[in-house]
N, C-alpha and C positions, 0 to 999 in steps of 0.2 A: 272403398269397400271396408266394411272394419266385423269384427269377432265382436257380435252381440252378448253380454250378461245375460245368462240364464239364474233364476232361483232355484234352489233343492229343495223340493217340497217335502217336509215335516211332516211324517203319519207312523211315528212308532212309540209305542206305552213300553213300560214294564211292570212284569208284574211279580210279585215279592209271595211265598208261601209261607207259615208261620204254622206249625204245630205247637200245639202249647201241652206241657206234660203236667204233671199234677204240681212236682214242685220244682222243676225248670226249664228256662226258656232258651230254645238253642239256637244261635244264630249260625247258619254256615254259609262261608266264603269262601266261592270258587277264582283260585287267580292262575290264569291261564297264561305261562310264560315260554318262551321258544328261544331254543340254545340251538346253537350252529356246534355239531358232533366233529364235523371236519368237512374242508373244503380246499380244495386245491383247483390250480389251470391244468388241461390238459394239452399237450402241443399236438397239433393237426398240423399235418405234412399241405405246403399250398403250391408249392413245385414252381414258389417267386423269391426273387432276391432286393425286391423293391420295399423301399420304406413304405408301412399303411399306415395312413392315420384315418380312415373313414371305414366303418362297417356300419350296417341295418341287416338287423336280421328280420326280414318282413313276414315269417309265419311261413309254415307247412312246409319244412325244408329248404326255404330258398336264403339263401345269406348272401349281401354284397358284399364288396373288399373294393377301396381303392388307394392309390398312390403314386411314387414316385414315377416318371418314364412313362405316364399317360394307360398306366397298369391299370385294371379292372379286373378283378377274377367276382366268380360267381360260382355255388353250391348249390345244388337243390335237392339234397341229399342231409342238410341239418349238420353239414361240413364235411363229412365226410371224405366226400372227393370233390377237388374243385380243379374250373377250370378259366384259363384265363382267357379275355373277351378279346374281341377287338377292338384294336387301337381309335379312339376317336379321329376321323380326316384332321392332320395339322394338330395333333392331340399329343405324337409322339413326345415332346418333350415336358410336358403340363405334368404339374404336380395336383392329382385327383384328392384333393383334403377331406370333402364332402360328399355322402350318399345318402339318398331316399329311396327305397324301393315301393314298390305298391303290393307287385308277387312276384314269381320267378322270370316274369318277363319283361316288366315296366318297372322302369328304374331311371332318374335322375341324377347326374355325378355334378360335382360344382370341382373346378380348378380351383388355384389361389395363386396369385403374379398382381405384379403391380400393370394397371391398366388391361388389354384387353386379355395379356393372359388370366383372369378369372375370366373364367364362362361356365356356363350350363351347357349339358347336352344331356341329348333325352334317348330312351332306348326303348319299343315297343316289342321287340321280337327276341327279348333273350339275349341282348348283347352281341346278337350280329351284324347289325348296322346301330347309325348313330347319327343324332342330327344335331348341328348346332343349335340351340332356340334362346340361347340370349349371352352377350358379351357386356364386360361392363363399361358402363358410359362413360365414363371419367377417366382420365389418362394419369389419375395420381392415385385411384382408388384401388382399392383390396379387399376382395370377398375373402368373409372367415368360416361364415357357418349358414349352412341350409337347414332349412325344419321345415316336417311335414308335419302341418296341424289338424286339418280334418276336414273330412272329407275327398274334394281337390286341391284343396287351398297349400299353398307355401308361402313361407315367408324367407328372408335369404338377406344376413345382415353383410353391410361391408363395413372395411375402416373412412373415419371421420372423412368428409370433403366439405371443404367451404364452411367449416365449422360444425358440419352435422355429420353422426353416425347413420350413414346410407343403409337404408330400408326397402328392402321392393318385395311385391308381394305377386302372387300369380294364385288366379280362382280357377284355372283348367288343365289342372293335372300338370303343370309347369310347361306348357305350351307361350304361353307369353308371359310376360313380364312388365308391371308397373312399378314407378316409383311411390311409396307411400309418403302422404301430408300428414302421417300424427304427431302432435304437438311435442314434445320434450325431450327431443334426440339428440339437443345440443350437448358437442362435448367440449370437457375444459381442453385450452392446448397440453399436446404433448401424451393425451386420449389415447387409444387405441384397443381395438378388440384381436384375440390369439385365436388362430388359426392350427391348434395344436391336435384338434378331436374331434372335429364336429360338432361339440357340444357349448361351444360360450353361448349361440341360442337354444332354447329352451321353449318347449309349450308342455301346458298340463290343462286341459281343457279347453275352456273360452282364455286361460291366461299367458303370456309369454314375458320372458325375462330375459336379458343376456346379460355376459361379464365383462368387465371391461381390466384394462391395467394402464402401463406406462410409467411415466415420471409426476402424476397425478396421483397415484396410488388406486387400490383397489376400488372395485364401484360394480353396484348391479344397478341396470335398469328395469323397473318391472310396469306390465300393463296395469291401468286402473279406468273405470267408469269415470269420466270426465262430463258431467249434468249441470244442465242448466235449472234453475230452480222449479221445481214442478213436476221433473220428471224424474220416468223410475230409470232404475237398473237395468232394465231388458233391452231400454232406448238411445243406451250409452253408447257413445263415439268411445275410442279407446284413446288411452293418453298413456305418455310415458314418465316416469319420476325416477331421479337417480339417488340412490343413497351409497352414500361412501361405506366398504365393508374391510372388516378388518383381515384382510386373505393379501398375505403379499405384502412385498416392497416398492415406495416410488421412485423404481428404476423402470428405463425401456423393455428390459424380461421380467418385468414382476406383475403380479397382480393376480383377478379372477381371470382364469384357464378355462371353468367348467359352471353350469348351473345344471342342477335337478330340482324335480318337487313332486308333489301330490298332493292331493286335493283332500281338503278336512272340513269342518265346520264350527263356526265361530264363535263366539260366547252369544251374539244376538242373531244365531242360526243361518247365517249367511254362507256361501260355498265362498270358502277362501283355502288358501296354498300354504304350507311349509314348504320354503325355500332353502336348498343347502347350497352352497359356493363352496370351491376347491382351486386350488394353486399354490402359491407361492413364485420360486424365480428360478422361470428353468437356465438360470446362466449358472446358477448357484444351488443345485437339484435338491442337496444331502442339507441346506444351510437351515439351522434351527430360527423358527419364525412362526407366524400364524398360516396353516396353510390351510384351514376351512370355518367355514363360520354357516349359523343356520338363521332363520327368521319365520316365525310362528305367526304374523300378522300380514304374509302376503305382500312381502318385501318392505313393510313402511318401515322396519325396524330390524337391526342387524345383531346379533351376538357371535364374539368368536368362539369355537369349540374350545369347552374345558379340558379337553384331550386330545389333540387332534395327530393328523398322521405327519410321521417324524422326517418332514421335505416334501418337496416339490410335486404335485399331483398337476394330473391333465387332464382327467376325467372322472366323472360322479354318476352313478345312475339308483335309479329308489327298485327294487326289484324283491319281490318275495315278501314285505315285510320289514325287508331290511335296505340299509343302504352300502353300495360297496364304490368306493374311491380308486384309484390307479395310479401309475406313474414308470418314469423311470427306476425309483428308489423298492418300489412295492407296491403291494393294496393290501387294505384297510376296511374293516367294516364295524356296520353302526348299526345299534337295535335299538336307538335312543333319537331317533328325526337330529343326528348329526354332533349329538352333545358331546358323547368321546366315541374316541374309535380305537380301534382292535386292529394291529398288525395281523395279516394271516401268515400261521408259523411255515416259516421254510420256501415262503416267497419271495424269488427273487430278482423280481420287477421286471423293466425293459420292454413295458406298453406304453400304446399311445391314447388309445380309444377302446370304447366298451358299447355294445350293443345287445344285451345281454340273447343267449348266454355266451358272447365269444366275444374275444378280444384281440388286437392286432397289436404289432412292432413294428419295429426294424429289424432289414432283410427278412422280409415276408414272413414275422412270424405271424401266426392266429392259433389261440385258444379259447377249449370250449370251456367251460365253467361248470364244475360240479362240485356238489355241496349235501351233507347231509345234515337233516334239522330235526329235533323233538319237540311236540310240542304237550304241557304236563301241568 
């Protein structure tokens, strides 16, 4: 099964007004710019002492949370008040890294363990029961990150086995589970994808990208139309291509942590992606290095930020217009698709993951995310 290219069909003019006066001609320019007034986390009481690195906030009040101790809490109140689920059967000691929600009732969590401690379990009723629906196959592998792409479709990356970065994909709502054949998953030795936020994969459309690190150094992998001569774009199988990104050190904790993007349009009007990457080494949180970099061609090409945020980030997400970073150390935002970023004043970090508008820690923290903006 593969995520078809779609075109974005071109149907917009502009049109220019010009008064002409006797003796001058006036040209006027509207430039419309948007400044963040102030923005801060709010703490939201979660009545957990467990480490989260996994939220979705799936719309109309409903927010997942998962973590440490086989923990799940759930919101449907936009965080208000939350409550903790039940434990998945044989789930008690599972570290919950990853969440997809659909709505307040249907939700997918992904463990992270070496062999079959990753697994999927699925929840139809609000998180009072729980079904196992996929463990992973490989007794050496390690699931890092789940994504819900569209529709029913999931994709769910694990680390390298047998030379390749394991891929499996599920078209029915995460009911089963296949392994994917797309071409260019190979990773160099010593590869590996971080399991820090949910977010090393990534979809923004028809495209998806993950981060990689290790003792290889930084690297995103992004989708591309892989065509045989003759055909179009629509009929493309998907293919993966790695480029090396400048985010991180080539140690075991370093590398890309996080990918985000959105979707733009290209110089020969093609829907293509800005991509931003975020990390660095969380062995080394505070260590002065490249810790984000962006790409305006849909990953074939990487820049590091000419300002980037001052350590170690875990997560990225594009929201509002803008883009906001996390970490241990802080967050960070961008009004420039990732070029420099802005500390926000008097933040004092200690997340994991961002799902906007909330964000999780250690020992159950979660915050909601408010922000005021002009736009002039």
């Amino acid at each position: 099964m593969r995520i078809m290219y779609a075109r974005m069909q071109q149907s917009s003019a502009k049109m220019v007004a010009m008064r002409k006066l006797p003796e001058i001609a006036l040209l006027c320019v509207f430039v419309f710019q948007t400044r963040l007034l102030s923005a801060q986390w709010t703490e939201l009481h979660s009545g957990s002492t467990a480490s989260l690195r996994a939220v979705d906030a799936s719309g109309k009040g409903a927010v997942w949370v998962g973590g440490t101790d086989g923990t799940v809490l759930r919101s449907v109140d936009d965080g208000t008040t939350w409550t903790k689920c039940s434990v998945p059967q044989g789930g008690a000691k599972l570290d919950f890294r990853g969440i997809q929600a659909a709505d307040a009732d249907t939700a997918v969590v992904m463990s992270s363990g070496k062999g079959d401690l990753s697994r999927i379990y699925k929840t139809v009723d609000g998180c009072k029961t729980w079904k196992l629906v996929f463990a992973n196959p490989d007794a050496t592998g390690f699931f890092d990150a789940i994504r819900h792409v569209t529709g029913r479709q999931f994709y769910l990356l694990g680390d390298p086995v047998d030379g390749k970065f394991a891929m499996f994909f599920s078209q029915d709502g995460g009911d089963t589970w296949f392994a994917t054949d797309d071409p260019g998953l190979d990773a160099p030795p010593g590869a590996a994808a971080f399991a820090a936020s949910n977010s090393a994969l990534a979809s923004v459309g028809p495209f998806l990208a993950f981060g990689t690190g290790g003792t290889t150094g930084g690297a995103v992998y992004t989708t591309y139309p892989k065509c045989a001569t003759g055909k179009s774009d629509e009929t493309c199988p998907l293919a993966w291509r790695r480029v090396t990104v400048p985010v991180g050190v080539a140690t075991a904790s370093g590398g890309v942590f996080s990918v985000a993007g959105r979707t733009t349009t290209s110089m020969n009007g093609k829907l293509t992606v800005i991509w931003v990457a975020v990390g660095g080494d969380y062995g080394a949180p505070n260590a002065a290095g490249t810790s984000a970099a962006l790409s305006t061609d849909g990953g074939a090409t990487w820049t590091a930020a000419a300002q980037g945020p001052p350590g170690y980030r875990s997560a990225v997400v594009y929201s509002s217009a803008n883009w906001l970073t996390l970490g241990p150390g802080g967050t960070d935002l961008s009004v420039n698709n990732g070029k420099t970023w802005t500390p926000v004043s008097g933040e004092a970090g200690g997340w994991n993951a961002v799902s906007m508008p909330f964000a999780v820690g250690p020992n159950g923290r979660i915050g909601r995310w408010s922000a005021t903006t002009v736009t002039h």
